[in-house]
C-alpha positions as CSV (number, residue, x, y, z in Angstrom):
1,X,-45.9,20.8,54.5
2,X,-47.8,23.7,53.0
3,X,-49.8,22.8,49.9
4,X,-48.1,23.7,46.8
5,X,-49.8,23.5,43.1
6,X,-48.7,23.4,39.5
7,X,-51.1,23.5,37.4
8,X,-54.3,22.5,39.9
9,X,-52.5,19.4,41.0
10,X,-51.4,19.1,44.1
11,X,-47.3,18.1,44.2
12,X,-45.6,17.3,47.8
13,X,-45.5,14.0,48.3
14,X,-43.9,11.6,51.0
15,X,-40.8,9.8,50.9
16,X,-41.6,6.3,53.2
17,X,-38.4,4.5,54.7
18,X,-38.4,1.3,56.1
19,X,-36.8,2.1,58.9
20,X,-34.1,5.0,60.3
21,X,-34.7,7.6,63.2
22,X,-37.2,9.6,60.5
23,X,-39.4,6.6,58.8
24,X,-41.3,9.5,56.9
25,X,-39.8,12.4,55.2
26,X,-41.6,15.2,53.0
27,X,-40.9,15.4,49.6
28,X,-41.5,19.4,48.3
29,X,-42.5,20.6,44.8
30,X,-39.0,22.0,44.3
31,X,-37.4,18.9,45.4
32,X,-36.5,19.8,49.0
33,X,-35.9,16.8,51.3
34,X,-36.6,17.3,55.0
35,X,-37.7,16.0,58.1
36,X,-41.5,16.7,58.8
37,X,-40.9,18.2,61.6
38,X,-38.6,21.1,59.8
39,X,-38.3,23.4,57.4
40,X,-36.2,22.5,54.8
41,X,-33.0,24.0,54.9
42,X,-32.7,24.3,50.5
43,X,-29.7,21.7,50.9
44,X,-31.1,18.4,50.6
45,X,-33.0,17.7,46.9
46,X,-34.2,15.1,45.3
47,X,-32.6,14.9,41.6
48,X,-34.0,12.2,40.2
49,X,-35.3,8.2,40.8
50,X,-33.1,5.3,38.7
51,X,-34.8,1.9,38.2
52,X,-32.7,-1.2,37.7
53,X,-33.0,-3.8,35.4
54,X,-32.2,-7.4,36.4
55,X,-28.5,-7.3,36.4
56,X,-28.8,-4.6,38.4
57,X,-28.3,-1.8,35.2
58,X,-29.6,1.3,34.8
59,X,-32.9,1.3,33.0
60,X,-35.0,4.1,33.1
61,X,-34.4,7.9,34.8
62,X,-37.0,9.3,36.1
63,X,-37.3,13.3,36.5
64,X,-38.5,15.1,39.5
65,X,-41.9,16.2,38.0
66,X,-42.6,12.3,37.0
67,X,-41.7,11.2,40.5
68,X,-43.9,13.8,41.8
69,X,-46.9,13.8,39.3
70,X,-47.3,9.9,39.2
71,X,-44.9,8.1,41.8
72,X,-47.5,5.6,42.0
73,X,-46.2,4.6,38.0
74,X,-42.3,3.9,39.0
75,X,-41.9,0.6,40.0
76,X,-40.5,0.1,43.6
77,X,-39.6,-3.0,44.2
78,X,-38.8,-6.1,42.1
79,X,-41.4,-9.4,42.3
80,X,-38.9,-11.1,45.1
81,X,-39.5,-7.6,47.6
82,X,-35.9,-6.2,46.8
83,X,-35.2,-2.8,45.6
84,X,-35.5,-1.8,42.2
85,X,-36.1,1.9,41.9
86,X,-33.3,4.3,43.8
87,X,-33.6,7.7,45.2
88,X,-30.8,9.7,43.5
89,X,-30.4,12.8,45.8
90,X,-28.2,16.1,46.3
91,X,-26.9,16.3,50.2
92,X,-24.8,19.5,51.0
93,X,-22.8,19.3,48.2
94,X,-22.8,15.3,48.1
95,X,-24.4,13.0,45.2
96,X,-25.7,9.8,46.9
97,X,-27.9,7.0,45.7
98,X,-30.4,5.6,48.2
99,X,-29.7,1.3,48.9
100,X,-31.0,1.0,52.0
101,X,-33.7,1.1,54.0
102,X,-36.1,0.3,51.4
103,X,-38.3,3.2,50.5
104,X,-40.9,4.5,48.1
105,X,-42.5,7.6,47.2
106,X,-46.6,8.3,47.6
């Protein structure tokens, strides 16, 4: 991934799976989704990251630039170890929210 910077601050970031053929993928400044072994094609993008409340509601919507300035501040997983915060992403066209495996962003 090649270093990218707004404002001095460095911005890709990676998206950790627990499990799948690909357990790491890069995140880029713009969004860009891809496997870190290639380039990103411009057609997978991260929109956004939804946390749940307890009844399994959305909470709070968090932008690109706050995933990717402090992912570190979203809160992953609930205190039992299930999901709580969801990758909302754009694939070819298709809207999808991430369930499973469980994943963060660092």
């Amino acid at each position: 991934m090649s270093p990218s910077k707004l404002s001095g601050v460095y911005m890709g970031r990676t998206i950790v799976r627990a499990g799948g053929l690909y357990p790491e993928l890069c995140l880029e400044p713009d969004g860009c989704i891809h496997i870190p072994s290639f380039k990103a094609s411009g057609q997978w993008k991260l929109l956004e990251v939804i946390e749940l409340d307890n009844t399994r509601h959305d909470k709070r919507h968090y932008s690109l630039l706050e995933v990717l300035l402090a992912p570190e501040k979203i809160p992953w997983k609930f205190k039992n170890g299930t999901q709580k915060s969801f990758i909302i992403d754009w694939d070819h066209g298709t809207h999808r929210r991430w369930a499973s495996p469980p994943h963060h962003i660092y």
